[in-house]
C-alpha positions as CSV (number, residue, x, y, z in Angstrom):
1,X,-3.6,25.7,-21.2
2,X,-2.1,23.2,-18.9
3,X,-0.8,20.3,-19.7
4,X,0.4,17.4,-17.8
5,X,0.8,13.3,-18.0
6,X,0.2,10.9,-15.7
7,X,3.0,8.7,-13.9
8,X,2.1,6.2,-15.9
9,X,2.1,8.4,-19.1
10,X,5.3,9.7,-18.2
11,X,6.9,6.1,-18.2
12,X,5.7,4.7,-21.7
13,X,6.5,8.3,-23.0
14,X,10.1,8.1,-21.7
15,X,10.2,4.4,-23.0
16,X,8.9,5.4,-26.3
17,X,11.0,8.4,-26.9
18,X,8.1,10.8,-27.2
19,X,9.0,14.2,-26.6
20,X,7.2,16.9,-24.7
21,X,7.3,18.9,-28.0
22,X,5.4,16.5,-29.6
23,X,2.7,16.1,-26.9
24,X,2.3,19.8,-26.9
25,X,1.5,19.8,-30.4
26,X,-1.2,17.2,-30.3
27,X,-2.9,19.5,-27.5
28,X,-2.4,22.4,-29.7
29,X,-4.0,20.8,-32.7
30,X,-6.8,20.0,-30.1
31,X,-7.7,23.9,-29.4
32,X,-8.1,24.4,-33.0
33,X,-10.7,21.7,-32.8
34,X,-8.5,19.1,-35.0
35,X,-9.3,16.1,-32.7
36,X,-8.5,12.5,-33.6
37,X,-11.7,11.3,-31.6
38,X,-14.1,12.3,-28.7
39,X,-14.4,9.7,-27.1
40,X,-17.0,11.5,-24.6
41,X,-16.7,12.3,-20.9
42,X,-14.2,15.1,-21.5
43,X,-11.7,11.8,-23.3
44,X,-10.1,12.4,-26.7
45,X,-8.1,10.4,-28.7
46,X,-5.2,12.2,-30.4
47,X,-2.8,10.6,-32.8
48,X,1.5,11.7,-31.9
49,X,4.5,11.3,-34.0
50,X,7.3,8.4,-33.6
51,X,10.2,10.5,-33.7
52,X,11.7,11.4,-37.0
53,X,8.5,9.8,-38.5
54,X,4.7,11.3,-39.1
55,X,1.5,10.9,-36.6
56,X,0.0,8.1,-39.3
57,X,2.6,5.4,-38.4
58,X,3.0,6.8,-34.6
59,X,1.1,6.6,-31.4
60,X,-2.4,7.0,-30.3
61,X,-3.3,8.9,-26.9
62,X,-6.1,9.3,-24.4
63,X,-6.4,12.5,-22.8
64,X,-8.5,14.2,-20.8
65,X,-9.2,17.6,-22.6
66,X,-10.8,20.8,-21.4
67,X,-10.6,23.4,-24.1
68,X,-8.7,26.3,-22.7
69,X,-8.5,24.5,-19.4
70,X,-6.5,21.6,-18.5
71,X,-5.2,18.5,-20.7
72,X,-3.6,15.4,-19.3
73,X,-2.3,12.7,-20.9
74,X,-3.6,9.3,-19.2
75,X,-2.6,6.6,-21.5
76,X,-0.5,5.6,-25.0
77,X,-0.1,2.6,-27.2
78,X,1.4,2.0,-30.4
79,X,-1.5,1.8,-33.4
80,X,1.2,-1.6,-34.2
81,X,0.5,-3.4,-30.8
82,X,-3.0,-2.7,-30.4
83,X,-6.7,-1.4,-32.0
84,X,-7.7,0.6,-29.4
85,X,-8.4,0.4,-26.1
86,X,-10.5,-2.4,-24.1
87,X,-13.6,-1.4,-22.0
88,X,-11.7,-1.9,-18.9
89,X,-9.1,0.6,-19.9
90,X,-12.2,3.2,-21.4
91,X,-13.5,2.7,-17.8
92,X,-10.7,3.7,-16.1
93,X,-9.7,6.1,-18.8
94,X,-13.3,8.0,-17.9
95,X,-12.8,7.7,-14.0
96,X,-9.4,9.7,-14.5
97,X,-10.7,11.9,-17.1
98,X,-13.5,12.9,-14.4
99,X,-10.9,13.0,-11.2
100,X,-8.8,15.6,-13.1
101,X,-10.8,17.5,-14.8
102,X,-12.3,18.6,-12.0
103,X,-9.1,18.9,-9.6
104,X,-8.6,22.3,-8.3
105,X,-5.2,23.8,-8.3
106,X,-4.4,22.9,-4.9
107,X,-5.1,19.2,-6.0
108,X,-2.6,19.7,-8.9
109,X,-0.3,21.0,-7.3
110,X,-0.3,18.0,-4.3
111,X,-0.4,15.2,-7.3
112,X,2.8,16.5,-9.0
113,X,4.5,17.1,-5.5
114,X,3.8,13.3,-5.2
115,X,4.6,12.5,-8.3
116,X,1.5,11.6,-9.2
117,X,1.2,14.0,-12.1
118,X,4.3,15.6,-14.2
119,X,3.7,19.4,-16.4
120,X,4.5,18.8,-20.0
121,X,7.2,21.3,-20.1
122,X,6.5,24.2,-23.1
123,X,9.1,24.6,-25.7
């Protein structure tokens, strides 16, 4: 499984102090079919821990999830700042979902050359 995070993604999980370990961990409970929320259109929500603290009190993700494929986290926010997302950010979440998805390796490969993308690095 690969897994990577937007530019974007990268930023608000540097801000936040959210560690690759603990990204790689909410894809893992994903394979095992312990989701958060499918949100549809390959989108899942999946709940990651504050540091030194549990998932409840923690951040919520949107990725875009291919079992056994290819997971990228697209966006984050703190369950303390905000609901959930707006339509406008579920729009956009779904047009992303759908671009990388179905991205071939070359593709990949050019995005995190360009920094567009960044590999969640494995423990």
């Amino acid at each position: 499984m690969k897994v990577f995070k937007t530019r974007w993604f990268a930023r608000f999980a540097r801000q936040e102090k959210i560690a690759d370990d603990g990204l790689r961990e909410a894809i893992e409970r994903a394979e095992r079919g312990l989701i958060d929320a499918d949100l549809g259109g390959g989108l899942i929500k999946q709940r990651v821990a504050r540091q030194g603290q549990g998932r409840s009190g923690g951040f919520r993700t949107i990725i875009a999830f291919r079992a056994k494929g290819r997971a990228v986290f697209l966006f984050g926010f703190a369950k303390s700042e905000m609901e959930n997302i707006n339509s406008n950010q579920f729009a956009t979440a779904r047009k992303l979902a759908e671009k990388w998805l179905i991205a071939d390796n070359q593709q990949i490969a050019q995005a995190i050359e360009e920094g567009e993308l960044q590999e969640v690095e494995s423990e």
